[in-house]
VEXMAR-410136 format. One record per residue (C-alpha): x, y, z. Coordinates in steps of 0.02 Angstrom, whole numbers, plus 50000, padded with zeros to 5 digits. Example, Ala and Ser with C-alpha at 12.3 -4.5 7.8 and 13.67 -1.06 7.14 Angstrom:
REM VEXMAR-410136
506154977550390
506844994750357
REM end
This chain:
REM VEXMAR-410136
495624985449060
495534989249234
497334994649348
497174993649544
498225006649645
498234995149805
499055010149895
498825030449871
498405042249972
497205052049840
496305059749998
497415071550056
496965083649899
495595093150019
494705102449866
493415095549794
493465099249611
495525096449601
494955079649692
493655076649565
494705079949433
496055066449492
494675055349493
494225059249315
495905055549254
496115040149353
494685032349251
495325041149094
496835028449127
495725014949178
496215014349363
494505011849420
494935003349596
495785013849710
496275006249906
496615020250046
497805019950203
497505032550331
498995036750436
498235042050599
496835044450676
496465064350608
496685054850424
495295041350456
493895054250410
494705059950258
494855043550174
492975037550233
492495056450152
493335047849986
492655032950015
490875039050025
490915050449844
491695034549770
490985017449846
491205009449687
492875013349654
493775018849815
494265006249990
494675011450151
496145002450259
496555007050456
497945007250538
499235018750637
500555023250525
502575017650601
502955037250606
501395042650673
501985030450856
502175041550997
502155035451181
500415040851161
500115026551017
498865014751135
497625027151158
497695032150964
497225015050921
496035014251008
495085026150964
495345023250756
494885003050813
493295009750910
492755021350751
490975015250672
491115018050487
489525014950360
490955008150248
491844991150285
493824992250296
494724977950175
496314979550283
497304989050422
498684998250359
499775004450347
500744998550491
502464993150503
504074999750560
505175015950498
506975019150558
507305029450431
506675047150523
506745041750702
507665025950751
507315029950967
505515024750946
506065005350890
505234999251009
503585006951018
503615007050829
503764985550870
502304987050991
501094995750874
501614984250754
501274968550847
499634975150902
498924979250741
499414963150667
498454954950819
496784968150763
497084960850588
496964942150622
495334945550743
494754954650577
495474941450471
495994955150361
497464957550268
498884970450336
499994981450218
501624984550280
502665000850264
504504997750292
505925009450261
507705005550327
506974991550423
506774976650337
507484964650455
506434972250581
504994969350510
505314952150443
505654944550628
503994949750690
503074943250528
504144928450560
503284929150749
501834930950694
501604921850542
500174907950536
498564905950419
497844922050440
499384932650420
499304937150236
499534956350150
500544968850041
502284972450065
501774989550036
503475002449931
504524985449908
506494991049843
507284975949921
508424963249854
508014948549773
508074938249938
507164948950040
505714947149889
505864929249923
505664929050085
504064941850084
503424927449951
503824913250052
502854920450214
501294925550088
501334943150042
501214950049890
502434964349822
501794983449800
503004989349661
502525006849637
503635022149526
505165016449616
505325004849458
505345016949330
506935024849422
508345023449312
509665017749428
508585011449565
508874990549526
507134986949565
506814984749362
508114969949374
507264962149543
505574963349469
506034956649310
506564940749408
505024939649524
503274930449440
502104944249399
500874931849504
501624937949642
501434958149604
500284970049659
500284991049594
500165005749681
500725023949665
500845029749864
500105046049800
500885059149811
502205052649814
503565041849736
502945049349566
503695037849431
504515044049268
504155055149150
503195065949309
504595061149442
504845077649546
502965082849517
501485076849656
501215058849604
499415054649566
498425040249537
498085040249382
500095039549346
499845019549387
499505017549203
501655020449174
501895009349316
500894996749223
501715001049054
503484996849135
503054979749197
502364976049038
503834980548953
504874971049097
503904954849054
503614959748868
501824959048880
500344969148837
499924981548980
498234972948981
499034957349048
499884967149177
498194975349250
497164961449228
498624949149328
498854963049474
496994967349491
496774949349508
498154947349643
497234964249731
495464954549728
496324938749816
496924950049933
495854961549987
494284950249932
493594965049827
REM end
C-alpha cells in the first residue's frame, strides 16, 4: 500500500534527526510519496534541502503563497521563478487567494494569482490552490483562466457540495485533508457524496492535524487516519483508498 500526502509542509521541522524520524514514521504508515509547497521565497531552499535527502520519496512545488503578497510580490517571483534547482518542480503552489487574515491586499493577492497561473501553463504544470474565505474569488479567475492546460488540486477543500462540483467540472481534483475527521465539520457528508475518483490526500503538515492527534503538530505520517476515514466513508478497505488517491496524485502531478 502506498498513501500520497499531495500537500505538507514536512520541511519546516529544521532538525535533522526529529526530521528523520518523521520520515521514518511516514513509511512506517506507508506514505512513501510526499509533495512540498514552499510559501515564499526564504522557504524554497528548505523544501529543495528535503527534496535532496529524499528524491525518491519527496516533490518540490513553487509558488508565492496568497499571504505571503506584499506590494513587493513582483520582485519575489521573480526571483523563486529565476531559481535553478538540480530537482524538477511537479507544480507551482501554493498560490491562490486568502481573505481570511487580510482582506486590503484583494487585489494584489488577484495579481499574484493570475500571474502564477500564467508561469504554470508556460510550465504546463499543474497549480494547487489555497483558498480560505474566498472561494468565489478564486473560482472567477479559474473561470478566466480556464482552458486545456489549467488543471490542479483544490488544495484544504471544506466547501459545499456545489462548490465541489464546480472545482470538478473545471478539472481539479479535491485535497481532503484532517478537516474530515472533524466531528461537526460536514465535510464527512460532502465527501461521502463526491466519487473517490475525484479525491486526492494530504495532511498540510503541521497543521490541520486530524483526530485522535487534533490539537498536536500534524505530521505526515497522520495521512494513514485520513485514509482510514474515507475508507470507512465509502466502506472500503483503506488499500482501495491509497491506491485510488495515489493514482489521482500520479495523473496529476505525472509522478
Amino acid at each position: 500500500m502506498v498513501l500520497t500526502d499531495t500537500h505538507t509542509h514536512l520541511y519546516y521541522e529544521a532538525d535533522a534527526l526529529k526530521r528523520a524520524d518523521l520520515m521514518r514514521r511516514c513509511f512506517d504508515q506507508g506514505v512513501d510519496r510526499l509533495f512540498l509547497p514552499n510559501v515564499d521565497l526564504a522557504s524554497v531552499s528548505q523544501v529543495f534541502s528535503l527534496v535532496q535527502d529524499y528524491p525518491d520519496n519527496c516533490f518540490a512545488m513553487l509558488g508565492l503563497h496568497p499571504c505571503h503578497v506584499t506590494p513587493n510580490w513582483e520582485a519575489e517571483l521573480y526571483m523563486i521563478s529565476a531559481i535553478k534547482f538540480e530537482h524538477p518542480i511537479y507544480a507551482i503552489g501554493e498560490i491562490g487567494i486568502d481573505l481570511y487574515w487580510d482582506k486590503t491586499t484583494l487585489a494584489i493577492q488577484q495579481q499574484a494569482f493570475k500571474k502564477q497561473i500564467q508561469w504554470a501553463k508556460s510550465l504546463n504544470l499543474p497549480i494547487v490552490i489555497h483558498c480560505r474565505d474566498a472561494f468565489d474569488e478564486v473560482y472567477a479567475i479559474l473561470q478566466q483562466e480556464s482552458d486545456e492546460k489549467l488543471r490542479g488540486i483544490f488544495h484544504c477543500f471544506t466547501g459545499t457540495l456545489e462548490q465541489a462540483q464546480k472545482v470538478i467540472d473545471l478539472g481539479f481534483y479535491l485535497g481532503i485533508g484532517g478537516v474530515v475527521t472533524y466531528k461537526n465539520s460536514g465535510l464527512d457528508k460532502i465527501v461521502q457524496q463526491i466519487d473517490v475518483k475525484h479525491i486526492v490526500l494530504e495532511t498540510d503538515s503541521p497543521y490541520l492535524t486530524p483526530v485522535p492527534y487534533r490539537g498536536k503538530p500534524n505530521e505526515s505520517s497522520y495521512l494513514s487516519y485520513i485514509a482510514q476515514k474515507l475508507a470507512d466513508l465509502y466502506e472500503v478497505d483503506m488499500e482501495h483508498i491509497a491506491t485510488v488517491t495515489t493514482a489521482n496524485s500520479k495523473q496529476i502531478f505525472g509522478v
